[in-house]
C-alpha positions in Angstrom: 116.8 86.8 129.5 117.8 86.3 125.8 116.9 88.8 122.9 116.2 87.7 119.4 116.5 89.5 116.5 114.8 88.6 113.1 115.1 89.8 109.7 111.7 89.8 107.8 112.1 92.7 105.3 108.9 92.5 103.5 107.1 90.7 105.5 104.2 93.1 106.9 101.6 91.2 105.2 100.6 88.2 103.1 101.6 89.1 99.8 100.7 86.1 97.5 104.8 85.5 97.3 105.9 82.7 99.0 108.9 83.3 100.3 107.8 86.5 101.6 104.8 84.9 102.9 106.6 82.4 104.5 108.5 85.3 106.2 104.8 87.0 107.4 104.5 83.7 109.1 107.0 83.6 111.4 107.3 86.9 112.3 103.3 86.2 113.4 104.5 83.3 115.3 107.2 84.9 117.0 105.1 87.4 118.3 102.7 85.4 119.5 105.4 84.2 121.8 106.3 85.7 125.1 110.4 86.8 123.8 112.1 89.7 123.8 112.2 90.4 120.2 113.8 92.6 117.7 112.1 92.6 114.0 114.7 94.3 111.5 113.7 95.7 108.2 116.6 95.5 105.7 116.8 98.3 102.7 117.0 97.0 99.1 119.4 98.6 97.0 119.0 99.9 93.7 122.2 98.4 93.1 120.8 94.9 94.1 119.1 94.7 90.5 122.5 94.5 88.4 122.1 95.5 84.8 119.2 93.4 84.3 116.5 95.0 85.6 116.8 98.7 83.4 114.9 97.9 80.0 115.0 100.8 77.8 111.2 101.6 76.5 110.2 101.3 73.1 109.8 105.3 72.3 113.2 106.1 74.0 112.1 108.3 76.6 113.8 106.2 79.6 113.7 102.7 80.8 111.7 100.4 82.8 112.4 98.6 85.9 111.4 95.3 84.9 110.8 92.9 87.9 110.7 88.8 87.9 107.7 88.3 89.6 104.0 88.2 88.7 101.7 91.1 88.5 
């Protein structure tokens, strides 16, 4: 019998984002299959956001991790 293993990091529920989303829905269609199946959760790095993600705040006291997606 084969084993599959699938990568949907951030997929545990519909989120509204749709790539993530898009990820939620297969990982609920491959379960609804008879397979023997593997879902892997990937970390994300702090490293991952490069330089642009640290905005200092306005009085000084640290920064802000800003993110590029809606609210």
């Amino acid at each position: 019998m084969k084993h599959y293993v699938s990568r949907s990091g951030g997929a545990e529920r519909h989120s509204g984002v749709p790539h993530l989303d898009a990820r939620w829905q297969v990982k609920e269609h491959s379960r609804s299959l008879d397979l023997s199946l593997t879902i892997a959760r990937h970390a994300y790095f702090f490293e991952n956001f490069g330089g642009w993600a640290l905005q200092p705040q306005e009085d000084g006291a640290g920064y802000t991790l800003a993110m590029p997606l809606p609210p």
